[in-house]
C-alpha positions as CSV (number, residue, x, y, z in Angstrom):
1,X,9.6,-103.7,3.1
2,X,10.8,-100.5,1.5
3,X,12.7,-102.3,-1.2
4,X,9.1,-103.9,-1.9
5,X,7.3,-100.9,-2.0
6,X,9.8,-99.2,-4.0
7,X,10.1,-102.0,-6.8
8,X,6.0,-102.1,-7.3
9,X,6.0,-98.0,-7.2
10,X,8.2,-98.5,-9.8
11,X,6.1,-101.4,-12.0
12,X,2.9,-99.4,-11.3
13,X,4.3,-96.4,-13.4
14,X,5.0,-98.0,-16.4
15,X,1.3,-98.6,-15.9
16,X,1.1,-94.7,-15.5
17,X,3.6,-93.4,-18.0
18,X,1.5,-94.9,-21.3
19,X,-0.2,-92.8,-23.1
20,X,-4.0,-92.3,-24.0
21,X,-5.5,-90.7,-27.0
22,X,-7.4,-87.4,-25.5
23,X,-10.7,-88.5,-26.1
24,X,-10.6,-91.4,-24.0
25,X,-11.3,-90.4,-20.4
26,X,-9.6,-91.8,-17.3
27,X,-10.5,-94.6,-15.5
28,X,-12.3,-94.1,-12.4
29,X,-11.3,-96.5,-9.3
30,X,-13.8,-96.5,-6.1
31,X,-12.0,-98.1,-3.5
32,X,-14.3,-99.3,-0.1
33,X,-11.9,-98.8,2.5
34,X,-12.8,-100.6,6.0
35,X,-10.6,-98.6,8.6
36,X,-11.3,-101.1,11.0
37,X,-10.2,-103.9,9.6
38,X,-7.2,-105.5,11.1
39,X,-7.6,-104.2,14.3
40,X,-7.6,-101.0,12.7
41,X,-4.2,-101.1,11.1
42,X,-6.3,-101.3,7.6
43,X,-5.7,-97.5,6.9
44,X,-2.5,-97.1,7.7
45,X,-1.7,-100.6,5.4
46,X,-3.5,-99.3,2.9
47,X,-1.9,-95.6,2.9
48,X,2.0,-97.1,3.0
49,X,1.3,-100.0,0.1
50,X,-1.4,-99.4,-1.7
51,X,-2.5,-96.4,-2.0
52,X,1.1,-95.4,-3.8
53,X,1.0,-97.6,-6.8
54,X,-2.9,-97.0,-7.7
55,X,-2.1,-93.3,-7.9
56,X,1.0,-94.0,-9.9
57,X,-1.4,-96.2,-12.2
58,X,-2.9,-93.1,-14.1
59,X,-6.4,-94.0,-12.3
60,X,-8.6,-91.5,-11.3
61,X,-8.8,-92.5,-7.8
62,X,-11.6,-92.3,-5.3
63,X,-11.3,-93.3,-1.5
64,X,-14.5,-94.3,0.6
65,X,-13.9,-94.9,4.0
66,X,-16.1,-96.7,6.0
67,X,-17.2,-95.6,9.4
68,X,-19.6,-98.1,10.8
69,X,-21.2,-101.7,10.0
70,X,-23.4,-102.1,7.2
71,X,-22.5,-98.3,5.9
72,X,-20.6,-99.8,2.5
73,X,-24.0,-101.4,1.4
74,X,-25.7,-97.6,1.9
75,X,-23.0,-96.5,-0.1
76,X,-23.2,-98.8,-2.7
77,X,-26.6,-97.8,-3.6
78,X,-25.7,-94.3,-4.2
79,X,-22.8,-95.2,-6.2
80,X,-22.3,-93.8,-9.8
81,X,-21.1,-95.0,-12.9
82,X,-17.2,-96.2,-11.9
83,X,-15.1,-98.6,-14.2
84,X,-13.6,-100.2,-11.4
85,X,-14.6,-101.3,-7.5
86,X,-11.8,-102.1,-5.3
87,X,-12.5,-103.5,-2.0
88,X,-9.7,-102.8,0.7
89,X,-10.3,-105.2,4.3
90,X,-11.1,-108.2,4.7
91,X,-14.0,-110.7,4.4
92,X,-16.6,-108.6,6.1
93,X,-16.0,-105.8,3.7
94,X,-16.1,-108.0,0.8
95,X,-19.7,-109.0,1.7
96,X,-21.0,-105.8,2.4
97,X,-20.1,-104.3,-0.6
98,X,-20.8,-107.1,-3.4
99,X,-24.3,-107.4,-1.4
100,X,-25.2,-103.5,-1.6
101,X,-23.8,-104.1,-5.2
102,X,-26.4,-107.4,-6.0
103,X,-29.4,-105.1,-4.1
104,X,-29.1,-102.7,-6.8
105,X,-31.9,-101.9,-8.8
106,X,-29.4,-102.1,-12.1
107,X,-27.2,-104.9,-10.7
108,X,-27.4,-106.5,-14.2
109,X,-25.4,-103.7,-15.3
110,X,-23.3,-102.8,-12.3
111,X,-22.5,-106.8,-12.0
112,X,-20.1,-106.6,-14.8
113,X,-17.8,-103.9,-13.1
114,X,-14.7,-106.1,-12.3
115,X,-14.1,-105.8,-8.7
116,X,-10.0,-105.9,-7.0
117,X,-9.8,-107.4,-3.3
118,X,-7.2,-105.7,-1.6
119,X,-6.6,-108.2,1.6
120,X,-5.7,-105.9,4.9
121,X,-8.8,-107.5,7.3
122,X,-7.9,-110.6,9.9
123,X,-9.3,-113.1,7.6
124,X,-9.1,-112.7,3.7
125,X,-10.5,-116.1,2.6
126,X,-10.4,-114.5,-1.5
127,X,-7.1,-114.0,-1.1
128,X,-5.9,-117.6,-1.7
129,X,-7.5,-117.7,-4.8
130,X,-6.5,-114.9,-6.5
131,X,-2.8,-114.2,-5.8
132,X,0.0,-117.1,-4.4
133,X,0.8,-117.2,-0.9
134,X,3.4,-115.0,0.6
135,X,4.6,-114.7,4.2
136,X,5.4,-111.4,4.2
137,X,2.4,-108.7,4.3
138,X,3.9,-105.6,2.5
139,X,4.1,-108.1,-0.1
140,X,1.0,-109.7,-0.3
141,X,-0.7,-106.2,-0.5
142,X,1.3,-105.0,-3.0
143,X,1.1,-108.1,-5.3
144,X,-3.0,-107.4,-5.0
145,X,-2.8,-104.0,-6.0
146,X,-0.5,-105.1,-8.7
147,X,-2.9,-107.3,-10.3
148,X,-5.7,-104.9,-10.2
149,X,-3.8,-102.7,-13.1
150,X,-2.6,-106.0,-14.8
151,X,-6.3,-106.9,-15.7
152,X,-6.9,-110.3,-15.0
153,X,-10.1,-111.6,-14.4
154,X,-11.3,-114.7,-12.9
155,X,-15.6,-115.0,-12.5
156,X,-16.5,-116.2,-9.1
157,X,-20.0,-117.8,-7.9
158,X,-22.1,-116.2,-5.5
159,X,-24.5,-117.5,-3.3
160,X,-27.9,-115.3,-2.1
161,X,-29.0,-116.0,0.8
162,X,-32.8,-115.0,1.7
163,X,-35.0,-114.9,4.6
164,X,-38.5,-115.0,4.6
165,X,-38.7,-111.0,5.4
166,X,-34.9,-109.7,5.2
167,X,-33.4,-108.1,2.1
168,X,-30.8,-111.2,0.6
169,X,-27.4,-111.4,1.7
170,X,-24.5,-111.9,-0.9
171,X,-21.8,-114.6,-0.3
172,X,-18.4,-115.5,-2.1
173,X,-17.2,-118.1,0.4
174,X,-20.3,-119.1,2.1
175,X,-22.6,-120.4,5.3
176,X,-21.7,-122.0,8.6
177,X,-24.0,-123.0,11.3
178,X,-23.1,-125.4,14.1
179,X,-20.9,-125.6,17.2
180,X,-17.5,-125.2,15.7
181,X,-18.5,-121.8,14.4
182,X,-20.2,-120.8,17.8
183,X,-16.7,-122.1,19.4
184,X,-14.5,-120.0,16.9
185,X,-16.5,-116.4,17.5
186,X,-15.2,-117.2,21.4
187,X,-11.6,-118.1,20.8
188,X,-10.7,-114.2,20.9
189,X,-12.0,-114.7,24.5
190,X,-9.2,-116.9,26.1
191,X,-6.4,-114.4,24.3
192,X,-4.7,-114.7,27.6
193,X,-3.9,-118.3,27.0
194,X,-1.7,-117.9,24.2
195,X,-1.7,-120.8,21.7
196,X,-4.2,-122.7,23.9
197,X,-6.6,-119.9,23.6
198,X,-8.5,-122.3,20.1
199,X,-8.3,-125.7,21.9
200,X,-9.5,-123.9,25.3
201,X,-12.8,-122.5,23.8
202,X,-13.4,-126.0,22.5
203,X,-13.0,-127.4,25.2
204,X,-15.4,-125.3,27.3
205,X,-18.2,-125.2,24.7
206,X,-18.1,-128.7,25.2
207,X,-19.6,-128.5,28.8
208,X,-23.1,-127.5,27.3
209,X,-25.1,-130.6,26.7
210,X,-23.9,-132.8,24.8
211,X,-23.5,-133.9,22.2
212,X,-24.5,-131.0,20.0
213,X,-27.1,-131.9,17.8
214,X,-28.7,-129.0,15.1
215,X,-32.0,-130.6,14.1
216,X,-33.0,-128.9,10.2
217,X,-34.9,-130.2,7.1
218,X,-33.0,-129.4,3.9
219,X,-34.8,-129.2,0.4
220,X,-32.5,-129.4,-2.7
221,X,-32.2,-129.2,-6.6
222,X,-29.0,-130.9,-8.1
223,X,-26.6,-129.5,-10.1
224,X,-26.7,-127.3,-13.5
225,X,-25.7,-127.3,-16.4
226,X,-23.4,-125.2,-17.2
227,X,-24.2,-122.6,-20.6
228,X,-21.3,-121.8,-23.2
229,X,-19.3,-118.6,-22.5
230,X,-21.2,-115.3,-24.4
231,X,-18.9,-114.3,-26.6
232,X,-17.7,-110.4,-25.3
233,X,-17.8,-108.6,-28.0
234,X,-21.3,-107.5,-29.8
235,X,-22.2,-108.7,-33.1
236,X,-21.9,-105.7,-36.3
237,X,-25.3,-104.2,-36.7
238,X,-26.2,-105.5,-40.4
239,X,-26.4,-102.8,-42.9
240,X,-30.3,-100.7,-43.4
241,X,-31.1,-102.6,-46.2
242,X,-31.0,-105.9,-44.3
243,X,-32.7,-104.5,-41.7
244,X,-35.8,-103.0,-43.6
245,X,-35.9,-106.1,-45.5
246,X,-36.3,-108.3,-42.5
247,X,-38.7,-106.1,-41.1
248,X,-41.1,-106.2,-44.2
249,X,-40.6,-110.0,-44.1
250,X,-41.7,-110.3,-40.7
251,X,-44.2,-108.0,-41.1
252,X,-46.0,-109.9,-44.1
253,X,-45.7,-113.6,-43.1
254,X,-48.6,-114.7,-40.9
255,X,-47.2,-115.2,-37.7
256,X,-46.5,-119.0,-36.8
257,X,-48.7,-120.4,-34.3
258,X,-47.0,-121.0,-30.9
259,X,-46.5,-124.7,-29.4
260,X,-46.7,-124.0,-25.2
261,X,-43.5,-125.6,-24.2
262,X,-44.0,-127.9,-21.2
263,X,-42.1,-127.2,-18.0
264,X,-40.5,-129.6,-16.3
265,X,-41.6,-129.1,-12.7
266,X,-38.6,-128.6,-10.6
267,X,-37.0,-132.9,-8.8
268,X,-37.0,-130.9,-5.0
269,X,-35.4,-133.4,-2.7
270,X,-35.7,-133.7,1.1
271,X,-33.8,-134.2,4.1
272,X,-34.2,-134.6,7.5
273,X,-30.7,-133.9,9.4
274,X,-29.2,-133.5,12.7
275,X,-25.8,-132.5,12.8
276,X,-22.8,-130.6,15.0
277,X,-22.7,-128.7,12.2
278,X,-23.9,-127.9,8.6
279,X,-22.2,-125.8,5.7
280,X,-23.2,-124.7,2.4
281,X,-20.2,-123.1,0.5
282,X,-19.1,-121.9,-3.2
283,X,-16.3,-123.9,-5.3
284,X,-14.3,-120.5,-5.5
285,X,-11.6,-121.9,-3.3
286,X,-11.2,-124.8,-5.7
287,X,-11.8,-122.9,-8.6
288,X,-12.3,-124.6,-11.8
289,X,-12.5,-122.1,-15.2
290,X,-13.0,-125.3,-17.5
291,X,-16.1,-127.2,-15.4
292,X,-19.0,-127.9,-17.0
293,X,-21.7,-127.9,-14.0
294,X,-23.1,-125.4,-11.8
295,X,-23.4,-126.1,-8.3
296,X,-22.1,-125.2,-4.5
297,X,-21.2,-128.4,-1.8
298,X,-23.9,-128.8,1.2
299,X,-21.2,-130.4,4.1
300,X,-23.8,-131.8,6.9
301,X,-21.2,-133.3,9.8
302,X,-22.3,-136.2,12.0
303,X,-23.7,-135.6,15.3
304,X,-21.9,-138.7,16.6
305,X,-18.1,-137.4,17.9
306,X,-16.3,-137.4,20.8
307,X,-15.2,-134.4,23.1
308,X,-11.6,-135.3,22.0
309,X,-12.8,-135.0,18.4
310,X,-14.3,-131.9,18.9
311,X,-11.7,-130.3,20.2
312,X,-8.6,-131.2,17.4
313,X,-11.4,-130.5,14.2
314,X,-12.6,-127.4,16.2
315,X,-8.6,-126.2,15.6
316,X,-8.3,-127.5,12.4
317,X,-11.7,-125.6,11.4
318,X,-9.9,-122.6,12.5
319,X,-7.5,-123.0,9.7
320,X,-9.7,-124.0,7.1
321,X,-13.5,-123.1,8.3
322,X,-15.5,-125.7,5.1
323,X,-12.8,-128.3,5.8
324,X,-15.4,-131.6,5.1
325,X,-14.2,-134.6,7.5
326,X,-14.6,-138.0,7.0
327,X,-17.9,-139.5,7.9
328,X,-20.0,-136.2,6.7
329,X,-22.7,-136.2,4.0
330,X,-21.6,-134.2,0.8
331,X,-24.6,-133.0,-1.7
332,X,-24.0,-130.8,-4.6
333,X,-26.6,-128.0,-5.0
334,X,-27.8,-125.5,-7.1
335,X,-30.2,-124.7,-4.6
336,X,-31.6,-125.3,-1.4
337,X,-33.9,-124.4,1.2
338,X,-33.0,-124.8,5.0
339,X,-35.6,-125.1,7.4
340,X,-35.1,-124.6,11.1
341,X,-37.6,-125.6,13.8
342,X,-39.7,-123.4,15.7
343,X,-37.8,-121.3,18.5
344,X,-34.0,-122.2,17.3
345,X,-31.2,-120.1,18.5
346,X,-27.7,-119.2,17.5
347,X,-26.3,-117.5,14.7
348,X,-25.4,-118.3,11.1
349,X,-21.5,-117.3,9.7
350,X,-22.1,-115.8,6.4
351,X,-18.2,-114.7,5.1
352,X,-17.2,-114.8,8.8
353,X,-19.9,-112.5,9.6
354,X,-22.5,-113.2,11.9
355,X,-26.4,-113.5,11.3
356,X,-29.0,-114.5,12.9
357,X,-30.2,-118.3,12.9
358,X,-33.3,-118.7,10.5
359,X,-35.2,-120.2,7.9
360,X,-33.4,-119.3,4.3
361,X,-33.5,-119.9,0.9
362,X,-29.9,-120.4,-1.0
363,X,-29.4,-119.8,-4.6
364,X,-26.6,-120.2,-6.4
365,X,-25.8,-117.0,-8.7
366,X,-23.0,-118.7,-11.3
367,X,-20.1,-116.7,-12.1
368,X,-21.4,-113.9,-11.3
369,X,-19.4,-111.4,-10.9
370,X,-15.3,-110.4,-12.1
371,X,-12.7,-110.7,-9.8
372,X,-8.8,-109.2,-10.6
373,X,-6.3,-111.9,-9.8
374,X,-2.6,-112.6,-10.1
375,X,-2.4,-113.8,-13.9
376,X,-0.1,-116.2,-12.5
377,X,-2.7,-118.4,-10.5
378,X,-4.9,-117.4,-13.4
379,X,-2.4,-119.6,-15.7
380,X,-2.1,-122.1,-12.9
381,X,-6.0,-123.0,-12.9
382,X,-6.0,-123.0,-16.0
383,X,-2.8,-125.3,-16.4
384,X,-5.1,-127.8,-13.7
385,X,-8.1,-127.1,-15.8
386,X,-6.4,-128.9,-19.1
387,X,-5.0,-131.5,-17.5
């Protein structure tokens, strides 16, 4: 681990020893810092691998540390100018600060910060997007941290999420509602069964009547088109004579008369389901730079499986939570609207996060915002991409 440490010290101050012209100020770096996060080993992850190499980076660093839920979204509103935001947990931190970032008055401008994930919480669902697996953790951190000052960017979708009187919520991975969720927030329960502990809270949830039916109606737009990339960099500004002249010339022709342009009204289409479970999640996890359509997958399972079925998915789901079996209903989205009935309980996962069950709108916000990744995967989707 030391020999780790040591060797991306030692890559981060190249990084650090480069010289700037003395106009150019340094960059600023605000890093949200969840000390809770991994059972609260987060600090103390963060201070041994991280920490090290963005200070060796020439950044002007800044370190916000979290005390409580829901504090990083406060924070974010009070936030000034940074060049850089750098989340350090896991995905419960990730939502709270890209959603205090989205409820921003100027989140049009404060969008296009580029944003490094820095993955020390339990789950870190980001994280196998944007760098390679790696079985040790000194490692992994350290590789994210790396590709922060590398620069690579990859734009990921976001999905809002809006109730009829809550602020919206801000998602990168996406929704869950159903039984295997409700089963997974229990598993921690049965810790003293070991490895049985996932297959045992399956089990028991499945003594509540059964089977589990989630009665909704779902209201959807198809897919969008995607619009060409904006090219970065501003036009020149045309010289003043250019300028005057076209002013003049605009300014003597009689203006043209305007033709109202129709709009198509919006092809809704609706649903009735019942399900064990329903999830509505972003293509970041099979991220594809080259595609040509907007939209996020709606997964709605069938209500019809056996207590023996419930139990092996409810494990696999543990591994991979939008996993779509065989026999579910897929829909591509750019929207939707689900619609609970009167006096449902339970809770929604938003990001592994938990929320409570109601009637919400879901829009899909396309590439919206930066993410640093390892410009090796960045290669690798691109490789995927051509072929």
């Amino acid at each position: 681990d030391n020999l780790l440490r040591r060797a991306a010290c030692q890559e981060a101050q190249a990084f650090g020893n480069q010289l700037i012209p003395s106009s150019m100020p340094l960059k600023k770096a605000t890093v949200f810092l969840n000390p809770a996060a991994c059972k609260g080993k987060a600090r103390n992850l963060f201070e041994k691998n991280a920490a090290p190499i963005l200070h060796l980076s020439g950044l002007d660093v800044t370190v916000v540390k979290t005390d409580y839920e829901g504090q990083a979204k406060k924070l974010l509103e009070l936030m000034e100018n940074t060049d850089l935001i750098i989340i350090a947990g896991g995905d419960g931190t990730v939502q709270e600060v890209i959603t205090g970032l989205l409820r921003r008055a100027d989140e049009a401008v404060f969008s296009k910060i580029p944003i490094g994930f820095i993955p020390l919480g339990k789950t870190c669902t980001l994280s196998q997007t944007l760098y390679p697996e790696s079985t040790n953790q000194v490692q992994h951190i350290t590789n994210a941290t790396l590709a922060i000052l590398k620069g690579e960017t990859v734009p990921l979708d976001v999905l809002q999420i809006k109730g009829e009187k809550e602020q919206p919520v801000f998602a990168v991975t996406g929704l869950r509602w159903g039984s295997y969720r409700d089963a997974g927030v229990k598993v921690s329960k049965y810790w003293y069964l070991g490895p049985l502990k996932t297959k045992a809270a399956h089990f028991f949830s499945t003594f509540k009547e059964w089977p589990q039916k989630h009665q909704a109606a779902l209201l959807y737009l198809g897919p969008t088109e995607r619009p060409p990339e904006e090219p970065e960099e501003k036009p020149s500004r045309p010289p003043l004579y250019v300028r005057l002249y076209r002013r003049l010339r605009s300014y003597w022709s009689s203006p043209p008369e305007e033709i109202p342009q129709e709009v198509p009204p919006e092809d809704w289409e609706e649903l009735k389901l019942s399900t064990i479970e329903l999830s509505i999640a972003t293509r970041n996890r099979q991220l594809d730079l080259m595609r040509t359509e907007d939209f996020m997958d709606i997964c709605i399972e069938a209500d019809t499986v056996s207590k023996g079925q419930f139990v092996n998915r409810g494990s696999q789901k543990m591994r991979d939570p939008h996993i779509c079996p065989e026999g579910s209903q897929c829909i591509q989205a750019s929207r939707c609207i689900l619609q609970l009935p009167e006096g449902t309980e339970g809770s929604f996962g938003i990001d592994n996060e938990e929320y409570e069950a109601m009637a919400v709108e879901v829009k899909l916000l396309p590439r919206k915002l930066r993410f640093f990744c390892d410009p090796r995967m960045r290669e690798q989707m691109l490789h995927a991409a051509v072929q």
